[in-house]
MMTF fields as JSON, N, C-alpha, C and O atoms, coordinates in Angstrom:
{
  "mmtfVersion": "1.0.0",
  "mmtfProducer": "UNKNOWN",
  "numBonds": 295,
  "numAtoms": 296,
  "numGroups": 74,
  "numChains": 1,
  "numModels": 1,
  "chainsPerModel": [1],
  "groupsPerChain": [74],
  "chainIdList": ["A"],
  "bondAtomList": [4, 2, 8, 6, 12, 10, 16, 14, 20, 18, 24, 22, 28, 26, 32, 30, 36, 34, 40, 38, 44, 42, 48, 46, 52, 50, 56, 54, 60, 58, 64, 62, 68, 66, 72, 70, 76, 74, 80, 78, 84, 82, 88, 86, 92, 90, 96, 94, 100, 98, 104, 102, 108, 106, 112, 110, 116, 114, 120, 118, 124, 122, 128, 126, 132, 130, 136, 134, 140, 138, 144, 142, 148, 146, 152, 150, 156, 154, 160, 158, 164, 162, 168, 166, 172, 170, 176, 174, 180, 178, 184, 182, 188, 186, 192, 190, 196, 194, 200, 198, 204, 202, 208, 206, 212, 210, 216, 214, 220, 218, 224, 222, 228, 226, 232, 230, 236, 234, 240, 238, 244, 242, 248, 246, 252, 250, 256, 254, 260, 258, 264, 262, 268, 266, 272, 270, 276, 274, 280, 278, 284, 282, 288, 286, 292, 290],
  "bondOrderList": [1, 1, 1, 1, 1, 1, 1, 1, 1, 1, 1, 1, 1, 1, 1, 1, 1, 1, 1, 1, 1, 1, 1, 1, 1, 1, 1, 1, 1, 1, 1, 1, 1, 1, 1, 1, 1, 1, 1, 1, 1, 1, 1, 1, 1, 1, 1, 1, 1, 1, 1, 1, 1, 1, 1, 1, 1, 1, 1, 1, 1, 1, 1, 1, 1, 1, 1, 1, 1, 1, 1, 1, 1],
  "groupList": [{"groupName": "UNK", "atomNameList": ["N", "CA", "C", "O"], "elementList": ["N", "C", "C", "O"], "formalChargeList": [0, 0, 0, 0], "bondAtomList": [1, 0, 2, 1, 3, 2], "bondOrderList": [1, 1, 2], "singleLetterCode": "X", "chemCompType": "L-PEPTIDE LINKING"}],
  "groupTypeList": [0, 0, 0, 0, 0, 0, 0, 0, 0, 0, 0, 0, 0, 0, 0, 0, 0, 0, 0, 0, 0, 0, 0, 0, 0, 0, 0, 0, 0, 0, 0, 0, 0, 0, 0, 0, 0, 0, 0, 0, 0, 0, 0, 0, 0, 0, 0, 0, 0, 0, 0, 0, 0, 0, 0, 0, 0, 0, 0, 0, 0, 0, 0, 0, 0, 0, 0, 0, 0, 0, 0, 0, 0, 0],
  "groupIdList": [1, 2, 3, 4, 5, 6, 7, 8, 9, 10, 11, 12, 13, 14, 15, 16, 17, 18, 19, 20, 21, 22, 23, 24, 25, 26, 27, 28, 29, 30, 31, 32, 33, 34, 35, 36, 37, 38, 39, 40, 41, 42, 43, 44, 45, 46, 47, 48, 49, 50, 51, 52, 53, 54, 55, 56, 57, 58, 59, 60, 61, 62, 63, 64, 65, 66, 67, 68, 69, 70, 71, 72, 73, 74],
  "secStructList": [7, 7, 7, 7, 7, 6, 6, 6, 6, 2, 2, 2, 2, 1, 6, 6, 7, 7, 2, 2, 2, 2, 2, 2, 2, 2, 2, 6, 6, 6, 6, 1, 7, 4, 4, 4, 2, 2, 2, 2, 2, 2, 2, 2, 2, 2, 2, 2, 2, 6, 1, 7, 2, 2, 2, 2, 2, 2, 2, 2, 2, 2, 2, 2, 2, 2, 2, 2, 2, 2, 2, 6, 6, 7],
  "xCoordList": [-44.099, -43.825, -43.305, -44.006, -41.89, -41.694, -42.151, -42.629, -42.138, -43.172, -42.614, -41.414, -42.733, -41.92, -41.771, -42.728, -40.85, -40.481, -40.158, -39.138, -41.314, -40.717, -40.077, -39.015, -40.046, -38.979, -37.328, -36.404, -37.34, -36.225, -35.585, -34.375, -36.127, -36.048, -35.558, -34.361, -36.408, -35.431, -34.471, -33.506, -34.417, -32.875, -31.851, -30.761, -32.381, -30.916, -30.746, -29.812, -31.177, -31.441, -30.557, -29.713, -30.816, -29.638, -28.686, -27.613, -28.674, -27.591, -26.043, -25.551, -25.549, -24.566, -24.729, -23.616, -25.18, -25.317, -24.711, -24.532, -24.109, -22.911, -24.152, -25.172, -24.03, -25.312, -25.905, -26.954, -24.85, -25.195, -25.838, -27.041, -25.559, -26.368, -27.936, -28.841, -27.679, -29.023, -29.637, -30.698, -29.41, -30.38, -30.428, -31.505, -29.698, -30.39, -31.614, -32.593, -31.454, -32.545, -33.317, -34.278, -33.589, -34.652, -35.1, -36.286, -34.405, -34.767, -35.115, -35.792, -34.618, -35.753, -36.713, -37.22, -36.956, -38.509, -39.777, -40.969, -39.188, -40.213, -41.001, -40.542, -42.419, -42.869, -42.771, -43.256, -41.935, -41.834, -43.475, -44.41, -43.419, -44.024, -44.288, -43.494, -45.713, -46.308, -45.835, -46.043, -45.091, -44.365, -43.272, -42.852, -42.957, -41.81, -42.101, -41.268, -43.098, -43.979, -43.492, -43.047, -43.642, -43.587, -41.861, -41.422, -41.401, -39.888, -39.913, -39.891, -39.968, -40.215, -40.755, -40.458, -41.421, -42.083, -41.442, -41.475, -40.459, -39.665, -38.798, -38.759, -37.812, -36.62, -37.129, -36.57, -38.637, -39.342, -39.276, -38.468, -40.047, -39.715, -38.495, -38.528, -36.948, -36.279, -35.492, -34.747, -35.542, -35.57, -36.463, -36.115, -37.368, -38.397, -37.956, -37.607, -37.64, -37.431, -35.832, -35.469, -35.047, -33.462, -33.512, -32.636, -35.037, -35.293, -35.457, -35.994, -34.873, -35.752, -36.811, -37.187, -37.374, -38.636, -38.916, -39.875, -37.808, -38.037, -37.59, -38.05, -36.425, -36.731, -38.343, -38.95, -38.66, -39.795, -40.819, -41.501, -40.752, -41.812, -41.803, -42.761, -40.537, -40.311, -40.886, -41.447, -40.671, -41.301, -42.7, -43.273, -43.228, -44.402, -45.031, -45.606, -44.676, -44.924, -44.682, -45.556, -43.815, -43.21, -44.666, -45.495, -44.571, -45.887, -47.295, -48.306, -47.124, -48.902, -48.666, -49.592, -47.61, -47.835, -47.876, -48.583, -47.033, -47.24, -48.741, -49.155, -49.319, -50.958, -51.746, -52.332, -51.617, -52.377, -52.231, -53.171, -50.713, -51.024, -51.273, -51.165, -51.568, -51.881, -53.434, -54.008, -54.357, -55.523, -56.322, -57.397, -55.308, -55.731, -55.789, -56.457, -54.664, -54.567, -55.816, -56.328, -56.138, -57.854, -58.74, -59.893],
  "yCoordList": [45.107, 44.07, 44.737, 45.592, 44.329, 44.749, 44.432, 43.303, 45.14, 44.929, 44.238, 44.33, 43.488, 42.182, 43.374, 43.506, 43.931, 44.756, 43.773, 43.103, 43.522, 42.451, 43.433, 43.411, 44.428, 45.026, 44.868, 44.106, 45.494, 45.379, 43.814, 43.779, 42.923, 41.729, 41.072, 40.861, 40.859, 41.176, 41.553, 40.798, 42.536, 43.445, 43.429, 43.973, 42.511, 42.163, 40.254, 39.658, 39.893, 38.71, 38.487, 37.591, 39.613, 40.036, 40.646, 40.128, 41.987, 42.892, 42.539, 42.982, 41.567, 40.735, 40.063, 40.294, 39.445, 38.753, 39.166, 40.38, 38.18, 38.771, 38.81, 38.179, 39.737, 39.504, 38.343, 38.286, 37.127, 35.306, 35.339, 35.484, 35.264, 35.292, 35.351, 34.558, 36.666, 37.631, 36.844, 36.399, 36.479, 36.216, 34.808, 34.302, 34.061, 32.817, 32.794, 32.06, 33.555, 34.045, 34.266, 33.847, 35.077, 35.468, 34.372, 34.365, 33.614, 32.656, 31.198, 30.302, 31.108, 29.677, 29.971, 29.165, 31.982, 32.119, 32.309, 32.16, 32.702, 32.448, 30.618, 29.546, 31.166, 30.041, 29.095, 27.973, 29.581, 28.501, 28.822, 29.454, 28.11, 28.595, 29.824, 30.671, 29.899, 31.359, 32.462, 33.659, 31.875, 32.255, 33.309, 34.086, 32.964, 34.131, 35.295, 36.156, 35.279, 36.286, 37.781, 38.633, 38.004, 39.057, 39.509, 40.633, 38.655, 38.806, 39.15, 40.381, 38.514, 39.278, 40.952, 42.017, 40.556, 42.698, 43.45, 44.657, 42.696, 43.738, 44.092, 45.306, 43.231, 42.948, 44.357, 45.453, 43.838, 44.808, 46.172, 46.916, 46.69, 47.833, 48.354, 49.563, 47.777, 48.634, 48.847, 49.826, 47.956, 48.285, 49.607, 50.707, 49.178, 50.688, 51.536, 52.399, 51.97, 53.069, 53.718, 54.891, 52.511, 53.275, 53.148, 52.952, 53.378, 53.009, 54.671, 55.281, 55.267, 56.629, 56.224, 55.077, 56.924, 57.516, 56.478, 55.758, 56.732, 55.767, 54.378, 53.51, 54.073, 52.543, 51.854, 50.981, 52.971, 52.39, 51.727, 50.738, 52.942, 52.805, 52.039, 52.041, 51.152, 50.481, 49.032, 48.152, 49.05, 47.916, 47.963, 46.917, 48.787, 48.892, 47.977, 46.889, 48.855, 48.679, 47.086, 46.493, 46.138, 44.314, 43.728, 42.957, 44.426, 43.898, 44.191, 43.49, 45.27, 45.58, 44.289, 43.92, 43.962, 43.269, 42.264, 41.509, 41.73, 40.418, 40.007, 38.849, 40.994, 40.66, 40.411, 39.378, 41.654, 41.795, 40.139, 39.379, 39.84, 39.046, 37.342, 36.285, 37.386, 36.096, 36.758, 35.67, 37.56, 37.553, 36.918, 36.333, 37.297, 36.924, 35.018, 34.403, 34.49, 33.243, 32.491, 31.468, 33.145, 32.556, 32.448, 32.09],
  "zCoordList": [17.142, 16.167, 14.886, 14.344, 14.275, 13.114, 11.967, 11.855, 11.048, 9.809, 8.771, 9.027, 7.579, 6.921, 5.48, 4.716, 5.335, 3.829, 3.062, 3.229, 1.799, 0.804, 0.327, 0.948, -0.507, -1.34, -0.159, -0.443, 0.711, 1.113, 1.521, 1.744, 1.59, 2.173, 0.34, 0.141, -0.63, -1.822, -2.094, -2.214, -2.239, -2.322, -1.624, -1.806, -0.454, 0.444, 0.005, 0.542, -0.431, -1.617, -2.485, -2.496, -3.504, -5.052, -4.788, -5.095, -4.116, -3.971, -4.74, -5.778, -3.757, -4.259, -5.284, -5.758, -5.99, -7.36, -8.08, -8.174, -8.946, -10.176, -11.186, -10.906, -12.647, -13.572, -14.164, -14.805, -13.779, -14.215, -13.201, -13.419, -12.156, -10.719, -11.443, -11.7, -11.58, -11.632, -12.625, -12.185, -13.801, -14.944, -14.506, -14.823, -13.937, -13.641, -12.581, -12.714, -11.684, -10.954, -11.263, -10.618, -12.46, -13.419, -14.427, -14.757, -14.851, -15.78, -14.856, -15.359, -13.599, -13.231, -12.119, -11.339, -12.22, -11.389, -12.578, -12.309, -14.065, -15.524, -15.113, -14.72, -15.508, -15.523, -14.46, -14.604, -12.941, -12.04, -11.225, -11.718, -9.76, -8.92, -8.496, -8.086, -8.641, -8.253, -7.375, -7.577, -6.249, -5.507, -5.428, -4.571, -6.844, -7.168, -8.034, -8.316, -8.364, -8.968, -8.41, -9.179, -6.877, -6.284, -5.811, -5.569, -5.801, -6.63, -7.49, -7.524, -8.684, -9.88, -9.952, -10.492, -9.324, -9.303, -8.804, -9.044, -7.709, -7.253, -8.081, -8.28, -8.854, -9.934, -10.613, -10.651, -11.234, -12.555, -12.034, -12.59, -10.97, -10.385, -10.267, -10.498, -9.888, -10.243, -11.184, -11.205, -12.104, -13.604, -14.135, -14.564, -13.978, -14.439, -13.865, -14.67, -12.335, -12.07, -12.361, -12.27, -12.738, -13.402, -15.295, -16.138, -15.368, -17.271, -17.219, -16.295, -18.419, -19.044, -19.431, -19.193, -19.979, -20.329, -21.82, -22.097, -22.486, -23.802, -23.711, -24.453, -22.538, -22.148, -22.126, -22.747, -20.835, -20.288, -21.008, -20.74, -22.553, -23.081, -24.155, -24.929, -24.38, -24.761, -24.205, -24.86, -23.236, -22.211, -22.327, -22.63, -22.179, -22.156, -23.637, -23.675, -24.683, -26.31, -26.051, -26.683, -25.349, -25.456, -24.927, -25.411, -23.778, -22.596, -23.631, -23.587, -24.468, -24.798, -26.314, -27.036, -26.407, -27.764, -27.509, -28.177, -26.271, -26.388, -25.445, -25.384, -24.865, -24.296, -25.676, -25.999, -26.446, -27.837, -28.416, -28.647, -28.573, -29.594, -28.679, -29.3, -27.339, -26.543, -26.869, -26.809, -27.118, -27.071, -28.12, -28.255, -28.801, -30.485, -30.87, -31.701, -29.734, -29.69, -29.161, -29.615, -28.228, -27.48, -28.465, -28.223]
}
């Protein structure tokens, strides 16, 4: 029995996508059904892995601020 590769099963998904493609893809799986979440991780993953070092950590610094400042909202 073959095994179900979400990363690759993704990526044969987008591949083709022009970058409108792409960001609409990205902008009606925000906030949709849970479902696309793990899409999403894939997207994120290879972003991170074609980010340097000071991209990354740039990303990082968006993600820790915007947790920080949703905590502060509770």
């Amino acid at each position: 029995m073959s095994q179900f590769n979400l990363r690759e099963a993704i990526t044969q998904i987008v591949q083709d996508k022009s970058e409108g493609e792409l960001s609409e893809i990205i902008r009606d799986s925000i906030d949709s059904d849970e479902k696309a979440l793990p899409g999403l991780g894939v997207l994120f993953e290879m972003i991170w892995k074609d980010s340097a070092a000071a991209e990354q950590q740039s990303l990082v610094g968006k993600l820790h601020g915007h947790l920080h400042s949703q905590s502060q909202q509770s």
